[in-house]
C-alpha positions in Angstrom: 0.0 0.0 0.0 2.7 2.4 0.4 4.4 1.9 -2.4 1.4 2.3 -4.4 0.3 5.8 -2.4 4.2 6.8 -3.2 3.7 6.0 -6.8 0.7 7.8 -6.8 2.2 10.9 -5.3 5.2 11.3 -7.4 3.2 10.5 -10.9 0.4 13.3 -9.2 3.8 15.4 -8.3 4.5 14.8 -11.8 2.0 15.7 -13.9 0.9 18.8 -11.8 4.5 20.1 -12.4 3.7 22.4 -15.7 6.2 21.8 -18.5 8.8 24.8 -19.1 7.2 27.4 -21.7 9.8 28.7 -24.1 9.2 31.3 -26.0 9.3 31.4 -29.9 11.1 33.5 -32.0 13.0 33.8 -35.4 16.0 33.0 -37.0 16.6 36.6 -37.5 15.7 37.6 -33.9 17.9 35.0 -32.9 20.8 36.3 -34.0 20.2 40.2 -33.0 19.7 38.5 -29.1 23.2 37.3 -29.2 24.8 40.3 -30.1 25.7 42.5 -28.0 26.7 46.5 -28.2 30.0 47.7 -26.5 30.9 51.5 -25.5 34.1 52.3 -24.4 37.9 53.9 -25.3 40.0 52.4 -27.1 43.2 51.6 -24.9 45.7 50.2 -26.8 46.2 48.9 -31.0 47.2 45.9 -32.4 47.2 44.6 -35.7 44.0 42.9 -35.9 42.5 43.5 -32.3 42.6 46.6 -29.6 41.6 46.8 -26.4 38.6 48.7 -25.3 37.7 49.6 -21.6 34.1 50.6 -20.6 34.6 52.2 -17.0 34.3 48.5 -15.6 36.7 46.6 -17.2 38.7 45.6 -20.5 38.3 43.6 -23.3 40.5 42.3 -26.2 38.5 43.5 -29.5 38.6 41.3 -32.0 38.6 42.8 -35.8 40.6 42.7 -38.8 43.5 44.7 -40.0 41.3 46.7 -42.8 38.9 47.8 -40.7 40.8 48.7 -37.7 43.1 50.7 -40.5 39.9 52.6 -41.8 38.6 53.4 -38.5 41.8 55.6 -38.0 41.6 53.8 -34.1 43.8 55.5 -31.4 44.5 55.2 -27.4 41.6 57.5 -26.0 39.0 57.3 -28.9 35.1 56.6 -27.5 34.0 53.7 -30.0 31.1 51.6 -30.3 31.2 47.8 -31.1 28.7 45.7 -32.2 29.9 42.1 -31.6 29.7 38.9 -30.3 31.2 37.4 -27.1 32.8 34.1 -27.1 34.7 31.9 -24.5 38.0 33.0 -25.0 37.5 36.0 -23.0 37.6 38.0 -26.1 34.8 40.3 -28.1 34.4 39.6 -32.1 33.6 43.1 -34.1 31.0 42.6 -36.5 30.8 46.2 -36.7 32.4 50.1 -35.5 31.3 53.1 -34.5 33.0 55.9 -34.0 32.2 58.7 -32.0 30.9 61.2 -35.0 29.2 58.1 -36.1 30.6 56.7 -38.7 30.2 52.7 -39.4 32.7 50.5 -40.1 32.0 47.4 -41.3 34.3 44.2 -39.7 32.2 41.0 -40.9 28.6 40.9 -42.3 25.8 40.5 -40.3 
């Protein structure tokens, strides 16, 4: 008898547990939630990459040499990135924005 009451509960447990809800969305959506917008100065130049600090911490920027050439970057100018974080403790520039607003494309989006 217990073990059929104990069955009982945890199947009543169960089923009165409602499922998780997830909500939909679209491909395009998607990809807009996991980027992510960065606003800092630029701290130092490299090559391919600079470092950008926002008041509460730095990040290696990932770019490319073309782009980081064409943005004219420099120790001390505001920027904004558009980007994506990944697990490397490191930002990926999809695109730039300087402070008088000018975009610079790194990757297509």
């Amino acid at each position: 008898m217990k073990l059929k009451l104990a069955s009982t509960l945890a199947l009543t447990t169960f089923l009165a547990v409602p499922a998780t809800a997830y909500a939909q969305t679209t491909i395009r959506n998607l990809q807009q939630a996991n980027s992510v917008t960065l606003v800092g100065r630029v701290v130092q130049v490299y090559r391919e990459d600079f470092v950008l600090d926002d008041g509460t911490g730095q990040i290696l920027v990932e770019a490319e040499s073309q782009p980081l050439r064409q943005a004219k970057l420099k120790p001390g100018d505001r920027i904004t990135v558009f980007g994506t974080y990944d697990d490397d403790n490191k930002f990926e520039a999809i695109r730039l924005q300087s402070s008088d607003g000018k975009v610079i494309p790194v990757f297509d989006d």
